[in-house]
N, C-alpha and C positions, 0 to 999 in steps of 0.2 A: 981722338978723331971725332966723336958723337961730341963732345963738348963746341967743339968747335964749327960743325954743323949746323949747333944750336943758334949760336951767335950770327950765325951769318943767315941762315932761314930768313929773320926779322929785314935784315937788311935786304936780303933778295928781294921780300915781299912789299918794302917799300918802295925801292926802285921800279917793281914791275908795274906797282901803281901810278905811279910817278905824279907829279904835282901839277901840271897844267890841266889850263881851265877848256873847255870843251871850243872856246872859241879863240884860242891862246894864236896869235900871228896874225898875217896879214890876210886881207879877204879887196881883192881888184873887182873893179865895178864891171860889169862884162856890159860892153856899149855893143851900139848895130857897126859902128865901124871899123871897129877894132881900135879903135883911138883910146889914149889914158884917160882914165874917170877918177873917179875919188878913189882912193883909196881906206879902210879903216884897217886900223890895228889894234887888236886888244893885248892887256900884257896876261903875265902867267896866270895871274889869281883871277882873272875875269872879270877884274875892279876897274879898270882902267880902261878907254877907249884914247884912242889921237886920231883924227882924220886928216889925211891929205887931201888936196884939193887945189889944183895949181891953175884951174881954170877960174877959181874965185877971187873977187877982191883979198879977202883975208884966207892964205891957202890951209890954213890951219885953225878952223874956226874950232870955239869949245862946242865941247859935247859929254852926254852923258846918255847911261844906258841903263836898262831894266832886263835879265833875263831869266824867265823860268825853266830850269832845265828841266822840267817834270813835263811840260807841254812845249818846252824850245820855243816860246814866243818871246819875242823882242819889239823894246822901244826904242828907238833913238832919237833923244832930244837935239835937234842941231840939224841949222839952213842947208843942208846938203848938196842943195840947186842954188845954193847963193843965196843973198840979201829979195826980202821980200817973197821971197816962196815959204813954203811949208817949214816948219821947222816941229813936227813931230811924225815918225816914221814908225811904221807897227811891219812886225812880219815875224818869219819864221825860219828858224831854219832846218835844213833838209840836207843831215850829210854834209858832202861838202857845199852846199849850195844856200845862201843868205838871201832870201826878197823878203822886199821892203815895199809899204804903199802909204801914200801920204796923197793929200786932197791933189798934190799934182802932180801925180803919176807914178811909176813902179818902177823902185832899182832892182836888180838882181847883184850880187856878189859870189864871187868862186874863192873858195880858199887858196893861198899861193901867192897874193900878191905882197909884193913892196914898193917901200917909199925910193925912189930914186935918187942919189943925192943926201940922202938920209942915213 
């Protein structure tokens, strides 16, 4: 029985740590009128961002991302307001709560969201 304790301790211990990245799934843009915003998704390892964006020419523009988890600050490289606006976006995150500011203006993000359709 103690043998077998043993073997499994390790495994408990890594499940309970589990492998996602702190900002692993979907984060919905919170707009003033409740209407759909962009949406970002990161994958498990934290490498990866996809934006939706269904109000833009291209609803899927690229993007890439910078985050330090030691201070939670973020960059996101990508038109987010579309062609011709800003395309680098600095923030922070707070919990479940993502802002973002860029020379033209401030997104917010809440954890939870998804792609529709997706």
């Amino acid at each position: 029985m103690r043998s077998n304790l043993r073997c499994l301790l390790p495994m408990l211990l890594l499940a309970a740590c589990g492998s996602h990245h702190v900002l692993t799934g979907g984060w919905a843009q919170v707009t003033p009128d409740g209407k759909e915003g962009v949406l970002l998704e990161f994958d498990d390892t934290g490498t990866r961002i996809s934006v939706h964006a269904h109000h833009l020419a291209d609803p899927h523009p690229k993007a890439t991302f910078t985050f330090d988890a030691a201070t939670k600050a973020m960059t996101i490289e990508c038109a987010l307001l579309g062609d011709g606006k800003a395309t680098t976006w600095k923030g922070s995150l707070n919990g479940d709560v993502l802002d973002l500011s860029s020379a033209d203006g401030k997104l917010t993000f809440r954890r939870g969201g998804h792609a529709s359709g997706h």
